[in-house]
mmJSON file of the N, C-alpha and C atoms, coordinates in Angstrom:
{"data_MODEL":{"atom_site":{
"group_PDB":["ATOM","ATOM","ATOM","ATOM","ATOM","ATOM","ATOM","ATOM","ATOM","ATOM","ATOM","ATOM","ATOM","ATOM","ATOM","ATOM","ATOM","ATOM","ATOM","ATOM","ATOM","ATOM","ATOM","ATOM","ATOM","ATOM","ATOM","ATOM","ATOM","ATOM","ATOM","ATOM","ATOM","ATOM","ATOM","ATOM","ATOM","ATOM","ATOM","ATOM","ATOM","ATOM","ATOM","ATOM","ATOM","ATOM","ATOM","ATOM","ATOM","ATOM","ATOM","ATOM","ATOM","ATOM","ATOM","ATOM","ATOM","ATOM","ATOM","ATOM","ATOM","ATOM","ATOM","ATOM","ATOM","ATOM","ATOM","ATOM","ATOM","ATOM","ATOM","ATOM","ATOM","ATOM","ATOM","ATOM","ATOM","ATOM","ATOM","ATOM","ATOM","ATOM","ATOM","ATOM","ATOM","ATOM","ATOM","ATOM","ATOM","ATOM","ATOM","ATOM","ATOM","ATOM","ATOM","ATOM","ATOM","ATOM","ATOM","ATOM","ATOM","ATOM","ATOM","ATOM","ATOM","ATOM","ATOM","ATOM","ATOM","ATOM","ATOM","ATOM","ATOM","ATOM","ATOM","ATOM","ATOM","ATOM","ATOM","ATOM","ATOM","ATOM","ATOM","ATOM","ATOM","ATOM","ATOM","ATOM","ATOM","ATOM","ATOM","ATOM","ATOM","ATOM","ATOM","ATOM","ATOM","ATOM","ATOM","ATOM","ATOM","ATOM","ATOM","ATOM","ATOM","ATOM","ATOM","ATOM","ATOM","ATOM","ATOM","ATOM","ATOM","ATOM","ATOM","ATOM","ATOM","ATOM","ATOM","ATOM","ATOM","ATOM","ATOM","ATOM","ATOM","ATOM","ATOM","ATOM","ATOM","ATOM","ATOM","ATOM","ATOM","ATOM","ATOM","ATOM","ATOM","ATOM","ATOM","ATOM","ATOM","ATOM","ATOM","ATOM","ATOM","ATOM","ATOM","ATOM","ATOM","ATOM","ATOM","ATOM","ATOM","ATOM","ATOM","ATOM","ATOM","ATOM","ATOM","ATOM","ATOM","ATOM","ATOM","ATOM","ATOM","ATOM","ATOM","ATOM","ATOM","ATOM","ATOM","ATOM","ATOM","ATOM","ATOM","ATOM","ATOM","ATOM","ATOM","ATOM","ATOM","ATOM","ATOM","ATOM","ATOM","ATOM","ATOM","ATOM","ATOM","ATOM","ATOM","ATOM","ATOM","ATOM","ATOM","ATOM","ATOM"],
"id":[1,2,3,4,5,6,7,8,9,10,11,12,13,14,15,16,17,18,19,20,21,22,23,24,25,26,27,28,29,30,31,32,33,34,35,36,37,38,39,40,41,42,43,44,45,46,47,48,49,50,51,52,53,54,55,56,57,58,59,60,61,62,63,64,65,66,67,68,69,70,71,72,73,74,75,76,77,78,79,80,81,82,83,84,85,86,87,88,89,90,91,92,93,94,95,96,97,98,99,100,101,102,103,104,105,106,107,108,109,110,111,112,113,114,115,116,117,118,119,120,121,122,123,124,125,126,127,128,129,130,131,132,133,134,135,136,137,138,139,140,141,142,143,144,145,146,147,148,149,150,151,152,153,154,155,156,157,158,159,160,161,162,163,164,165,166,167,168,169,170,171,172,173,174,175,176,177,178,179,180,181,182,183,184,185,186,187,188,189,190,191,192,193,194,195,196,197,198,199,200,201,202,203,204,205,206,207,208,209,210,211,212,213,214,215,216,217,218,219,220,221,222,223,224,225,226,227,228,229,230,231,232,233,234,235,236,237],
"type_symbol":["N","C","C","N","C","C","N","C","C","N","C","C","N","C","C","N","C","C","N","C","C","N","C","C","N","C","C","N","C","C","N","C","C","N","C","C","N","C","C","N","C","C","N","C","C","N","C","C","N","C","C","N","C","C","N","C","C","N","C","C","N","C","C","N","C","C","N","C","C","N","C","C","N","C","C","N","C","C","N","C","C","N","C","C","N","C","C","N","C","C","N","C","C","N","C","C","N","C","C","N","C","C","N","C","C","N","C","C","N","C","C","N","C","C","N","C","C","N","C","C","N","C","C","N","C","C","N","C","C","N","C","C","N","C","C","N","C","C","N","C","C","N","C","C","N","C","C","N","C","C","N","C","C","N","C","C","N","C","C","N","C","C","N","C","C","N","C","C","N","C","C","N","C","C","N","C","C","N","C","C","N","C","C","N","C","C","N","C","C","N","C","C","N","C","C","N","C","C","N","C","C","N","C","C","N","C","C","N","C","C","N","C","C","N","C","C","N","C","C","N","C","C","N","C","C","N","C","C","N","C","C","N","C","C","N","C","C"],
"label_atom_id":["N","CA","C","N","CA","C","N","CA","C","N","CA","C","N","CA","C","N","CA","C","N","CA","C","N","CA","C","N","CA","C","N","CA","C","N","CA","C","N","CA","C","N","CA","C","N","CA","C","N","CA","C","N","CA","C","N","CA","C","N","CA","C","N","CA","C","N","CA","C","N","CA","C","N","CA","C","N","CA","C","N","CA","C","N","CA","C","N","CA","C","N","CA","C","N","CA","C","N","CA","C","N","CA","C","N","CA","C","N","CA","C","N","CA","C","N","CA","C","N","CA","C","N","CA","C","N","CA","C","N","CA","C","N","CA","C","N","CA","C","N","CA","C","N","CA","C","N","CA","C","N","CA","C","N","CA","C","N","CA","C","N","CA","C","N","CA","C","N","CA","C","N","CA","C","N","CA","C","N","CA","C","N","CA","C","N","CA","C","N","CA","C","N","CA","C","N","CA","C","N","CA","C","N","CA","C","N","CA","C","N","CA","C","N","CA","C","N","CA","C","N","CA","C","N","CA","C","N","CA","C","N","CA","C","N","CA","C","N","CA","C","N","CA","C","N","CA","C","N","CA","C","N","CA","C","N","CA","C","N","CA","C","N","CA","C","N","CA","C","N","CA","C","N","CA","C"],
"label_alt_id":[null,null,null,null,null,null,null,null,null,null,null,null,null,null,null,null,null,null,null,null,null,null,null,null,null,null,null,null,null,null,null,null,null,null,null,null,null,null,null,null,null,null,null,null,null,null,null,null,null,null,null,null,null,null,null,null,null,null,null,null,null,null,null,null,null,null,null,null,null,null,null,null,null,null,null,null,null,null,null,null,null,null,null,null,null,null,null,null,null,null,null,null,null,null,null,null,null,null,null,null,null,null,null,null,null,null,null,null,null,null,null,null,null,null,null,null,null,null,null,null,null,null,null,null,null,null,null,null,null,null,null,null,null,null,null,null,null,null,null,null,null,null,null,null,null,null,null,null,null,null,null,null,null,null,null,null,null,null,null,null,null,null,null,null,null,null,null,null,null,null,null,null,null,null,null,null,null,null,null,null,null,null,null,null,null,null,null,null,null,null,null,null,null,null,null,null,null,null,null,null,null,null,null,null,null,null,null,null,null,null,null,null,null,null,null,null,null,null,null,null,null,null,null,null,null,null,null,null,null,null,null,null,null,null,null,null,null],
"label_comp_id":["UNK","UNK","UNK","UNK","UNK","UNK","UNK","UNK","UNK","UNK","UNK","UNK","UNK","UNK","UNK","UNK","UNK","UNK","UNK","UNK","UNK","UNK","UNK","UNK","UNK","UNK","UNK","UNK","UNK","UNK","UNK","UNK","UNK","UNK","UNK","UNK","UNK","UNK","UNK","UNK","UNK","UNK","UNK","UNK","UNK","UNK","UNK","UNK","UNK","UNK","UNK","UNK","UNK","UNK","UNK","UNK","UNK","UNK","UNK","UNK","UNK","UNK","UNK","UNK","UNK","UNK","UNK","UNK","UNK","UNK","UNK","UNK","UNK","UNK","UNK","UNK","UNK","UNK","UNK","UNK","UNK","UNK","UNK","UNK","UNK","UNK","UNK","UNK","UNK","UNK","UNK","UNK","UNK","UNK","UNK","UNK","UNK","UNK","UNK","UNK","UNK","UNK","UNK","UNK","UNK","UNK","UNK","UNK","UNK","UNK","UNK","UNK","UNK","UNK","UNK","UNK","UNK","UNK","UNK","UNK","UNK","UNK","UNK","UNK","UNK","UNK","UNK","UNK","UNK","UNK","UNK","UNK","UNK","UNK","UNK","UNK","UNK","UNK","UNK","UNK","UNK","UNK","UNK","UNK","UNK","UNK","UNK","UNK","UNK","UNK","UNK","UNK","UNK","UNK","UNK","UNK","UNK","UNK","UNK","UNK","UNK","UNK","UNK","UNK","UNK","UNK","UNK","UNK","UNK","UNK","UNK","UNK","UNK","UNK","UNK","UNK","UNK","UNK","UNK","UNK","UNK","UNK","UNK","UNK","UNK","UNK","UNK","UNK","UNK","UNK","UNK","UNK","UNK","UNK","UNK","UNK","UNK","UNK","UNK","UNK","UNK","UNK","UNK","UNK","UNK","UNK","UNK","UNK","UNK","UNK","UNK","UNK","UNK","UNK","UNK","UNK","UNK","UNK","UNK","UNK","UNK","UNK","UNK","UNK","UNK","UNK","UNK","UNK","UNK","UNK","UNK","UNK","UNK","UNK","UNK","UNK","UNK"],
"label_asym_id":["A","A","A","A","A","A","A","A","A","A","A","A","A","A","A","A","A","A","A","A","A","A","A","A","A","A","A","A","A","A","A","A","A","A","A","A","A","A","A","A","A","A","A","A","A","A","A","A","A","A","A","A","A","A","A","A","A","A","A","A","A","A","A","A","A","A","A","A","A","A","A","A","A","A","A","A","A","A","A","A","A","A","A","A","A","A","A","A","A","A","A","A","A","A","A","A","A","A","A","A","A","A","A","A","A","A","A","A","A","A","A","A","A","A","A","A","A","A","A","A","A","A","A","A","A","A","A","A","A","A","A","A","A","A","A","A","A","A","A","A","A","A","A","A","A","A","A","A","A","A","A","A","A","A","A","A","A","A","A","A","A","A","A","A","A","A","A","A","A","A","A","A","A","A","A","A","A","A","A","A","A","A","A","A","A","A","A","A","A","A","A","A","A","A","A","A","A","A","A","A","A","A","A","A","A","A","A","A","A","A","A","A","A","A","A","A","A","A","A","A","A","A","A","A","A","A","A","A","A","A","A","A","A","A","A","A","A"],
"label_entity_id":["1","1","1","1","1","1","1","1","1","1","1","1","1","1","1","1","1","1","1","1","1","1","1","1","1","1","1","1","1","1","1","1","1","1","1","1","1","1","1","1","1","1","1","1","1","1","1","1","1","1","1","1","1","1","1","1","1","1","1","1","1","1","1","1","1","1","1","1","1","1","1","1","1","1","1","1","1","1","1","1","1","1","1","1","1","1","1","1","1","1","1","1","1","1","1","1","1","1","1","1","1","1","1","1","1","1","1","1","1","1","1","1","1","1","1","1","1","1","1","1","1","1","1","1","1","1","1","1","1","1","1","1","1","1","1","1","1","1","1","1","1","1","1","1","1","1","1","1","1","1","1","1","1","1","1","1","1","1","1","1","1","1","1","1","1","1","1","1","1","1","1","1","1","1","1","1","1","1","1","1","1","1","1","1","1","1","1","1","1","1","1","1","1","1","1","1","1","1","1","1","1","1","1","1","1","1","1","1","1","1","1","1","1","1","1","1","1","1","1","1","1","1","1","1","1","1","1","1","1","1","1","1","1","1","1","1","1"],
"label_seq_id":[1,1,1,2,2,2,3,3,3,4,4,4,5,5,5,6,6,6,7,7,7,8,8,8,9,9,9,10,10,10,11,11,11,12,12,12,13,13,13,14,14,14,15,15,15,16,16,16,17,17,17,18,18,18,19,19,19,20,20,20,21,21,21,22,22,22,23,23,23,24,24,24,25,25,25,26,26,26,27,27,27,28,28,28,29,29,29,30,30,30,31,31,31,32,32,32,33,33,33,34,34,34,35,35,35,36,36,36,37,37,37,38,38,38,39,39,39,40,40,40,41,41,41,42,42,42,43,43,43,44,44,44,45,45,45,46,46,46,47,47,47,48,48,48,49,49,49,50,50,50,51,51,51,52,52,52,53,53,53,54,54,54,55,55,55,56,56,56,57,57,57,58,58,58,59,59,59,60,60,60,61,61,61,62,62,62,63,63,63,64,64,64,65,65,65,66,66,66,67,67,67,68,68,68,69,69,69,70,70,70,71,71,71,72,72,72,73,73,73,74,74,74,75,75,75,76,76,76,77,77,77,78,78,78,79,79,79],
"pdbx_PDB_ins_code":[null,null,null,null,null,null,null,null,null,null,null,null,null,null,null,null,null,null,null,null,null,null,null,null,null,null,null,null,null,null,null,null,null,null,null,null,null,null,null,null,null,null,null,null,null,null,null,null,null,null,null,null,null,null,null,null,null,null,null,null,null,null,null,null,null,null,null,null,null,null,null,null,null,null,null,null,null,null,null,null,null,null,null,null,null,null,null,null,null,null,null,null,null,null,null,null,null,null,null,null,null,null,null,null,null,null,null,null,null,null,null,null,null,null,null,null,null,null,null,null,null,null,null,null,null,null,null,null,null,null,null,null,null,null,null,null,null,null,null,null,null,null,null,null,null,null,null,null,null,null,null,null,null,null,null,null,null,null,null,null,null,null,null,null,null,null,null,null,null,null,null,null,null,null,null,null,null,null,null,null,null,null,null,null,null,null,null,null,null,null,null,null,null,null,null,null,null,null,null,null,null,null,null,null,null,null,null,null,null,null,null,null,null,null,null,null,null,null,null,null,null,null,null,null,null,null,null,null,null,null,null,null,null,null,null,null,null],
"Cartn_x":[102.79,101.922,101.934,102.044,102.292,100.922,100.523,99.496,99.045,98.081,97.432,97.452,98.313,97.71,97.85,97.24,97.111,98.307,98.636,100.034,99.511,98.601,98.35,98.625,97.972,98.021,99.919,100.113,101.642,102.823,101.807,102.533,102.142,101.032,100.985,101.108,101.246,102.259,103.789,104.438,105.91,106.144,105.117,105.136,105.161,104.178,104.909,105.979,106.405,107.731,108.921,108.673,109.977,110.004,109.607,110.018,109.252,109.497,108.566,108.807,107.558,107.698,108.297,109.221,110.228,109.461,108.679,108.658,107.216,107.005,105.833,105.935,106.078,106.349,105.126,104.1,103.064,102.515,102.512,101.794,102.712,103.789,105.063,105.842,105.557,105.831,107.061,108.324,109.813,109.425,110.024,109.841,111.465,112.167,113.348,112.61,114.294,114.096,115.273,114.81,115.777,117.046,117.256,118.575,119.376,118.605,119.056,118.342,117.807,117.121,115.85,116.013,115.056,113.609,112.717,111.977,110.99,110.457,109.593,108.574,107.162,105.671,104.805,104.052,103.629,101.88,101.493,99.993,98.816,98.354,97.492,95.952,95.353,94.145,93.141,92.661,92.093,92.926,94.238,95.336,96.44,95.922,96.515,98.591,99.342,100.56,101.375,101.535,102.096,102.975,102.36,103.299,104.614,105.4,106.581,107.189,106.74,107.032,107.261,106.092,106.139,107.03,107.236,108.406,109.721,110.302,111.38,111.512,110.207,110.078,110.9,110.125,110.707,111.704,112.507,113.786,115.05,114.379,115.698,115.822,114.589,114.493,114.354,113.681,113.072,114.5,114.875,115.952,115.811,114.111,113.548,113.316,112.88,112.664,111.151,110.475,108.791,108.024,108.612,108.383,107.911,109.012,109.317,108.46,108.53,107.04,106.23,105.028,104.182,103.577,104.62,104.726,104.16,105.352,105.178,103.626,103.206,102.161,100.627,101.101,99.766,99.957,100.671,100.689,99.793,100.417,100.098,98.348,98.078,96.449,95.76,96.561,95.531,95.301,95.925,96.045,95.244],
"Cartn_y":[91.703,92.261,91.341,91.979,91.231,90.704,89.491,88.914,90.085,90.056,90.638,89.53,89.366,88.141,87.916,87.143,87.542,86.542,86.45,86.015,84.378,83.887,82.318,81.673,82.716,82.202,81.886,82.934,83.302,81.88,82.027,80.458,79.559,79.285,77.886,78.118,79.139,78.616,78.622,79.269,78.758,77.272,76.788,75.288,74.531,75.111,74.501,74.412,75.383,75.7,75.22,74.248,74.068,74.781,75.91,76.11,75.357,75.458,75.1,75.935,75.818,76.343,76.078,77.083,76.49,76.614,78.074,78.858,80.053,80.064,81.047,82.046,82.974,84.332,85.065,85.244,86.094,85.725,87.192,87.062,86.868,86.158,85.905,84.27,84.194,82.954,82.845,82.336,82.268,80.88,80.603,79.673,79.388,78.338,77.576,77.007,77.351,76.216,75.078,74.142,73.369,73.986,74.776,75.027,76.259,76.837,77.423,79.052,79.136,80.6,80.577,82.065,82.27,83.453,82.824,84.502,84.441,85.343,85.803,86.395,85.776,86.077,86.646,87.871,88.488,87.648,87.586,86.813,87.718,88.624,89.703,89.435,88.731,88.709,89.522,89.134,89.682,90.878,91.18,92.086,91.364,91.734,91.716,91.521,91.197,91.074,92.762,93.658,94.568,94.88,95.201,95.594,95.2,96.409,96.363,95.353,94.909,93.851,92.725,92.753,90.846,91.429,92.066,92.484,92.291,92.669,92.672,90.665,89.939,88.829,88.283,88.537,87.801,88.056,89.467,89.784,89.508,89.717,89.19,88.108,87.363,86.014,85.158,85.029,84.316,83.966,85.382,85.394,84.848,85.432,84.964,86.367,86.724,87.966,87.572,89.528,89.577,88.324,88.416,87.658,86.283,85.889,84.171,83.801,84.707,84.528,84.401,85.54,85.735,84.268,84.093,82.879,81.872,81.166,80.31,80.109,81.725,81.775,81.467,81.446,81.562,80.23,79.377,77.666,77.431,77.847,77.152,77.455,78.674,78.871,77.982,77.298,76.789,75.296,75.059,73.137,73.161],
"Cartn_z":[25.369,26.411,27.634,28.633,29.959,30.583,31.01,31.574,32.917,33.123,34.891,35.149,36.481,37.365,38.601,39.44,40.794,41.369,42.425,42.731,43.064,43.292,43.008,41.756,40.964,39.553,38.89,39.483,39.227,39.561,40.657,41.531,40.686,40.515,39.653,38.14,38.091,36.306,37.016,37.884,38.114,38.281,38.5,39.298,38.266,37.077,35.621,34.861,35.311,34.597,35.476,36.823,37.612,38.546,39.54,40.355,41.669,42.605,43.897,44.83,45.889,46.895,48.502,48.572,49.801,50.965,51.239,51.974,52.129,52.903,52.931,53.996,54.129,54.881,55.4,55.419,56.038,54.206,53.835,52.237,51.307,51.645,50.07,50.317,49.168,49.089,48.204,48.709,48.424,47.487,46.301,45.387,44.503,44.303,44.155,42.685,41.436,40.692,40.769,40.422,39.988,39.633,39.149,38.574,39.39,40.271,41.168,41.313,40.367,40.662,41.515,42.043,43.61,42.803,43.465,43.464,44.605,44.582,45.939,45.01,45.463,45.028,45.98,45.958,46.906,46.583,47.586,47.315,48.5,47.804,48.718,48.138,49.005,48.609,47.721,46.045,45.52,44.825,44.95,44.561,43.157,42.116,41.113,41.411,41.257,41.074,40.441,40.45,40.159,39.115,37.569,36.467,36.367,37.331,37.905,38.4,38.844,40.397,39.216,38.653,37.458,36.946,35.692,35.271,35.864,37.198,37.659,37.915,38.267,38.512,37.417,36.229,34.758,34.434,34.647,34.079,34.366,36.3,36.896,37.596,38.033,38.792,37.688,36.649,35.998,34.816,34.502,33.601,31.933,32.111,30.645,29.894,29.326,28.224,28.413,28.072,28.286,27.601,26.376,24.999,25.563,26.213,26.685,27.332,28.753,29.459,29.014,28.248,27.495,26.607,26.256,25.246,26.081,26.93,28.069,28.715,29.091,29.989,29.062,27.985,26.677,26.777,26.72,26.537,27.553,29.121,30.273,29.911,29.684,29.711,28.956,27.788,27.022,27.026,28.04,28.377,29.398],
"occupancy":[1.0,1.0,1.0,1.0,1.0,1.0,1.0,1.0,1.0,1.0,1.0,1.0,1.0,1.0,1.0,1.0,1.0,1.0,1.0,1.0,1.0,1.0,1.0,1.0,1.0,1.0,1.0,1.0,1.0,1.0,1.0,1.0,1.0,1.0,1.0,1.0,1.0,1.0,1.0,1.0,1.0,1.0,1.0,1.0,1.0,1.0,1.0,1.0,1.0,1.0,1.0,1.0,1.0,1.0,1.0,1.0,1.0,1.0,1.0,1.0,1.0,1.0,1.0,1.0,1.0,1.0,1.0,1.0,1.0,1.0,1.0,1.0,1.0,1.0,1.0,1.0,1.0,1.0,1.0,1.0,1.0,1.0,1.0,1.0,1.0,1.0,1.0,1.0,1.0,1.0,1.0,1.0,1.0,1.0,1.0,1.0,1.0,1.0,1.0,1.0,1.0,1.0,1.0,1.0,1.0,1.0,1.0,1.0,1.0,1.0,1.0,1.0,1.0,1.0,1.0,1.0,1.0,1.0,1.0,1.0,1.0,1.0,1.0,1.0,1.0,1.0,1.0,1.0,1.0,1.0,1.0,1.0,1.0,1.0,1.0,1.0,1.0,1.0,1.0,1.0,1.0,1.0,1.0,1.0,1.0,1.0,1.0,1.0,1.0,1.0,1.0,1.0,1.0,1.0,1.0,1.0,1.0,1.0,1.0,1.0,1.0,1.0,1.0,1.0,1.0,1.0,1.0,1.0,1.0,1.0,1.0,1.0,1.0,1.0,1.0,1.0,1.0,1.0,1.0,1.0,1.0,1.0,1.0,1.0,1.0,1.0,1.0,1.0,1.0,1.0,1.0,1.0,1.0,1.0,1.0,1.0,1.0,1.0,1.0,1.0,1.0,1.0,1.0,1.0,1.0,1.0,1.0,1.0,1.0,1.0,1.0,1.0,1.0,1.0,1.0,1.0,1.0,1.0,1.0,1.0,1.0,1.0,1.0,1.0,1.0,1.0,1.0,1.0,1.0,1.0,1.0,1.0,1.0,1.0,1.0,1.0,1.0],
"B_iso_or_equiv":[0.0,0.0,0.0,0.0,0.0,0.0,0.0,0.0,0.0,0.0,0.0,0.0,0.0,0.0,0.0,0.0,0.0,0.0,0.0,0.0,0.0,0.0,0.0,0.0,0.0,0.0,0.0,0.0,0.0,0.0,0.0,0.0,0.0,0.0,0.0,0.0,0.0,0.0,0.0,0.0,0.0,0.0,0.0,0.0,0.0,0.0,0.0,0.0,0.0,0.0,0.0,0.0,0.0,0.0,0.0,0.0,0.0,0.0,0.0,0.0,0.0,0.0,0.0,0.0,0.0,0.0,0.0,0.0,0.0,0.0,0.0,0.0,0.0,0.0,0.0,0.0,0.0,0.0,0.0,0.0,0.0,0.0,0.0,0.0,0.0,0.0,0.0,0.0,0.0,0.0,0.0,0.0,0.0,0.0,0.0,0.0,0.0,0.0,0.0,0.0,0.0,0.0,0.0,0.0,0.0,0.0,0.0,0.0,0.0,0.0,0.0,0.0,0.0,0.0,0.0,0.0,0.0,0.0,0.0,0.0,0.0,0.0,0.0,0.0,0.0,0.0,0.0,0.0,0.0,0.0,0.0,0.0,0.0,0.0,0.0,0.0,0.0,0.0,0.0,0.0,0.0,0.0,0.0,0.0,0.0,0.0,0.0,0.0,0.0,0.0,0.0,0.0,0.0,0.0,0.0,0.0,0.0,0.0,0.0,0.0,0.0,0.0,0.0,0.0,0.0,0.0,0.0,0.0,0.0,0.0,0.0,0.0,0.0,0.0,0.0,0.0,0.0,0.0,0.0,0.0,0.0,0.0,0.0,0.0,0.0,0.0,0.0,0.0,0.0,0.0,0.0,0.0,0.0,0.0,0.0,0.0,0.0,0.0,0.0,0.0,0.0,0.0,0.0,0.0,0.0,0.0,0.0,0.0,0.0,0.0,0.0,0.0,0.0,0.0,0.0,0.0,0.0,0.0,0.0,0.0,0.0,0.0,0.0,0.0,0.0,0.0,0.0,0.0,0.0,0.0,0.0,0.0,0.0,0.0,0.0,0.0,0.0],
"pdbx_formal_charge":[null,null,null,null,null,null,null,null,null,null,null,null,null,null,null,null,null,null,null,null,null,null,null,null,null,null,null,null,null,null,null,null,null,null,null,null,null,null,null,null,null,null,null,null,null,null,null,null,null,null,null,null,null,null,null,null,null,null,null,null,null,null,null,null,null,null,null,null,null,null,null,null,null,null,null,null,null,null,null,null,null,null,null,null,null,null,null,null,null,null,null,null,null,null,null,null,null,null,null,null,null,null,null,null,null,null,null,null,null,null,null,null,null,null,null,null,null,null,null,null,null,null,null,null,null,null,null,null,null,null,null,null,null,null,null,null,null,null,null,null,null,null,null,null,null,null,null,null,null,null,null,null,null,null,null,null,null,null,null,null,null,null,null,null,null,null,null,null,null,null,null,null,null,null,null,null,null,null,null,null,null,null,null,null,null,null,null,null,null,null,null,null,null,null,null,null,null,null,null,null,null,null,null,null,null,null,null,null,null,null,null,null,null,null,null,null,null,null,null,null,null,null,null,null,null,null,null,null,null,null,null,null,null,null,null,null,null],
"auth_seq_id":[1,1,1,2,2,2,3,3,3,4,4,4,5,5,5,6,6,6,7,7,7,8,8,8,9,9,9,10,10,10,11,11,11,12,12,12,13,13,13,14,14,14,15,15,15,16,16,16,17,17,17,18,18,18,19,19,19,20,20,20,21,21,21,22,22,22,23,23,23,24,24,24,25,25,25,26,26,26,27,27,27,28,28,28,29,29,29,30,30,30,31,31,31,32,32,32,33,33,33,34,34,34,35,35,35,36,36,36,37,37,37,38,38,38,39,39,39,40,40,40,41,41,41,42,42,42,43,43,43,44,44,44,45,45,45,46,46,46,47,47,47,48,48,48,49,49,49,50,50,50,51,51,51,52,52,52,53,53,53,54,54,54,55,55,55,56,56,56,57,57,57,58,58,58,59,59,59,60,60,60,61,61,61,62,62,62,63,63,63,64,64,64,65,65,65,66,66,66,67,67,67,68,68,68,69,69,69,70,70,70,71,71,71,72,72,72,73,73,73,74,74,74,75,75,75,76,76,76,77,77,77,78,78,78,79,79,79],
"auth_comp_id":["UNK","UNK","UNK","UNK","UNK","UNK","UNK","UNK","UNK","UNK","UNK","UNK","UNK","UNK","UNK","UNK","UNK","UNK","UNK","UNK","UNK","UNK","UNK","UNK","UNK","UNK","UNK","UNK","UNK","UNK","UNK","UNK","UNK","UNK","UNK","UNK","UNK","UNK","UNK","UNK","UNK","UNK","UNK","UNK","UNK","UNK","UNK","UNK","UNK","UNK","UNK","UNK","UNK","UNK","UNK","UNK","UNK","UNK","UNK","UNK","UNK","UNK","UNK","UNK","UNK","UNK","UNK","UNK","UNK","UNK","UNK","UNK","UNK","UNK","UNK","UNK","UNK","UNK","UNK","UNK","UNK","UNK","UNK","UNK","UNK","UNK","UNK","UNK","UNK","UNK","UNK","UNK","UNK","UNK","UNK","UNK","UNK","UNK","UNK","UNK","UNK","UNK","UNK","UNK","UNK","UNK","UNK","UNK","UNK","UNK","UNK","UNK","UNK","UNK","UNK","UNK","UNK","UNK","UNK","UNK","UNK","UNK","UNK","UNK","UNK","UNK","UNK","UNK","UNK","UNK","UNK","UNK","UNK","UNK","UNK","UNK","UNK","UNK","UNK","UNK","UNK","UNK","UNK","UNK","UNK","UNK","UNK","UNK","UNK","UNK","UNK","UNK","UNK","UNK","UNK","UNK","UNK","UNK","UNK","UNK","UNK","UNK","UNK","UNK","UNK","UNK","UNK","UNK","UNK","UNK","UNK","UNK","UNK","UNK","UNK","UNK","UNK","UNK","UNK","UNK","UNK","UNK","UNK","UNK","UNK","UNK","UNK","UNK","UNK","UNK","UNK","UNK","UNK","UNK","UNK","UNK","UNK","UNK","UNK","UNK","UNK","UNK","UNK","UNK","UNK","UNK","UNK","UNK","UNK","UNK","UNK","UNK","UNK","UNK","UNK","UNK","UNK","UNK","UNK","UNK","UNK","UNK","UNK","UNK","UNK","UNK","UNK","UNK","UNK","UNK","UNK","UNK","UNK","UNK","UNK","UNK","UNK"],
"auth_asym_id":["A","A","A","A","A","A","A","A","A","A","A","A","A","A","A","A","A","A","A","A","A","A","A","A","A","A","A","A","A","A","A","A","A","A","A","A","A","A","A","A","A","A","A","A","A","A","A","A","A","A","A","A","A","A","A","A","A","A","A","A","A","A","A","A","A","A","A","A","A","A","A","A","A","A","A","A","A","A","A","A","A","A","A","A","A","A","A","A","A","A","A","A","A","A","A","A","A","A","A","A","A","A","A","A","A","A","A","A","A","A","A","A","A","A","A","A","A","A","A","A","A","A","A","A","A","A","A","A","A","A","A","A","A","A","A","A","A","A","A","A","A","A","A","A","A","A","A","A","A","A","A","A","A","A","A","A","A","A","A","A","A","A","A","A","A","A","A","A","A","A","A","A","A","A","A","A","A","A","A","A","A","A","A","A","A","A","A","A","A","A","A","A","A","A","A","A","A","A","A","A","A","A","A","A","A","A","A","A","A","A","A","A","A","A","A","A","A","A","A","A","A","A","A","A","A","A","A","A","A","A","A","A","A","A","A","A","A"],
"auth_atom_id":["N","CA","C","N","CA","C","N","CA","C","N","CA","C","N","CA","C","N","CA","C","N","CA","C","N","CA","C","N","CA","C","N","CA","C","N","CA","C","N","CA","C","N","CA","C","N","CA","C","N","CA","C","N","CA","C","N","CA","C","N","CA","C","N","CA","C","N","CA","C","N","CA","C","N","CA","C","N","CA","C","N","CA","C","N","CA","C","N","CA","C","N","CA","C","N","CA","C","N","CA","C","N","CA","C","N","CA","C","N","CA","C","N","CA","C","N","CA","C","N","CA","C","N","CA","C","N","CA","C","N","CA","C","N","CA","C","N","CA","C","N","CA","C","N","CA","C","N","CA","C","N","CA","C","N","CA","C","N","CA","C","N","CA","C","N","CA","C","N","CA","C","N","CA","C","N","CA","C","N","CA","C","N","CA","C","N","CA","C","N","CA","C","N","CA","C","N","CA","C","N","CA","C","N","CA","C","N","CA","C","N","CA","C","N","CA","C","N","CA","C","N","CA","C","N","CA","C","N","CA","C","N","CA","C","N","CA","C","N","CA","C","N","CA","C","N","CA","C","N","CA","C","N","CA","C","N","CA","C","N","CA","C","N","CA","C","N","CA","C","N","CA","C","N","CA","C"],
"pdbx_PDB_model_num":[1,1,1,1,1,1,1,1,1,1,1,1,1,1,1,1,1,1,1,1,1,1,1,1,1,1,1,1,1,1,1,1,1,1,1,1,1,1,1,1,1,1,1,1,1,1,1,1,1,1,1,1,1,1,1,1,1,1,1,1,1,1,1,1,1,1,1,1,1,1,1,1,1,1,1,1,1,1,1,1,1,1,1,1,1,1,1,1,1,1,1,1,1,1,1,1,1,1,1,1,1,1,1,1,1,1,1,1,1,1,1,1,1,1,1,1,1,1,1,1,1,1,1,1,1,1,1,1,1,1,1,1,1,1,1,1,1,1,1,1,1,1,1,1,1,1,1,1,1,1,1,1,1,1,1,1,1,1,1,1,1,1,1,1,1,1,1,1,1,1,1,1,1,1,1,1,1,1,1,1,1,1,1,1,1,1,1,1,1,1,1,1,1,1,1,1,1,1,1,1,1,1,1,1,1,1,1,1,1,1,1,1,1,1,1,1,1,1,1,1,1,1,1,1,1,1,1,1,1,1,1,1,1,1,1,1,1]
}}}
């Protein structure tokens, strides 16, 4: 099951996991990992992150499986 989360939050679990932020655009924030993968985080005040949108984040930027995330994101919550 996929987390709801708002695109800050999103950011700072990427920031755990290695990526950083290059860049900030109006409401999106362009974020670099170490190893070379890109993604773009939309950050709309009080606006949840979009099913879809995280999904495509994890599958194709992230290049992790729902599972992995999920997993990942249950650690970050509990430290």
């Amino acid at each position: 099951m996929l987390p709801v989360m708002k695109g800050k939050d999103l950011i700072a679990f990427l920031e755990t996991i290695g990526f950083t932020v290059i860049r900030q655009r109006g409401s999106h924030v362009r974020m670099k990992s170490d190893d070379g993968r890109y993604t773009t985080v939309p950050v709309h005040h009080g606006e949840d992150v979009p099913k879809g949108l995280l999904r495509k984040i994890i599958r194709e930027d992230l290049e992790m499986t729902l599972e992995d995330f999920a997993e990942a994101y249950e650690k970050y919550q509990g430290h």
